[in-house]
C-alpha positions, 0 to 999 in steps of 0.5 A: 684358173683354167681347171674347173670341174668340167672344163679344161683348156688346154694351150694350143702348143701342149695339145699339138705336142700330146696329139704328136706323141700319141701319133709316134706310136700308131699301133701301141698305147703311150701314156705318160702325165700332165703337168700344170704351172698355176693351174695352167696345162704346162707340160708332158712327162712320157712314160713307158707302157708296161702293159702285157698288151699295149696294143689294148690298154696301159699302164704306167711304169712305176719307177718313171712314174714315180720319177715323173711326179717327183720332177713335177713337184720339183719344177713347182707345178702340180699333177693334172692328168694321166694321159693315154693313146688309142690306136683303134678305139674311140677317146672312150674309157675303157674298163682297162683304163680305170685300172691304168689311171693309178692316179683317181684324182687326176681327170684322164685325157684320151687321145684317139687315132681311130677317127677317120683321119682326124685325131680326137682327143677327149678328158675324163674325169673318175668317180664312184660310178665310173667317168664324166667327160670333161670339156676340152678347150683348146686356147691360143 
């Protein structure tokens, strides 16, 4: 199991392809999920931002997300994260991104093009007082 409550490793193919998609889009949040396949990091499902303002925050498309965590289920693995980009701010969540997340028990990965030339990418996960960080770990 590679999920604990403060630790998450990530294959390094997967988190290349997230910091990828989140560089498709340098002036606009993505989003989208995470899968995993026996507890393991598997998997992207991209979804549409709906956001008024994406430049500032997200929110997931309803029916894509509802088609994606039914191809999750369908393909046997489980949901892991919501994820989302930010073009000019840190991988910090915001108080927009509690309203975006839609899935509370999923942790939150961040993806930030805001760091001098160097993408971070950081995991949260939601509580009743707000978000923890979550360790990221990227594994070969």
């Amino acid at each position: 199991m590679t999920t604990t409550p403060d630790r998450l490793l990530i294959p390094r193919p997967l988190a290349v392809k997230l910091m990828h998609t989140a560089q498709l889009s340098p002036t606009a949040e993505v989003c989208g999920l995470m899968s995993a396949k026996d507890g393991i990091p598997y998997a992207l499902y991209p979804i549409d931002n709906v956001a008024d303002d994406p430049t500032q925050r997200f929110e997931l498309d309803a029916q894509q997300h509802i088609d994606a965590q039914r191809s999750i289920r369908e393909a046997g693995e489980t949901l892991l994260a919501v994820y989302h980009s930010h073009p000019t701010a840190p991988a910090e969540p915001s108080d927009l991104d509690w309203d975006g997340l839609g899935v509370p028990e999923a942790l939150l990965l961040i993806v930030s093009l805001n760091t001098k030339g160097v993408l971070q990418t950081r995991g949260w996960r939601a509580t009743d007082s707000g978000f923890e960080e979550v360790t990221l770990t990227v594994i070969d």
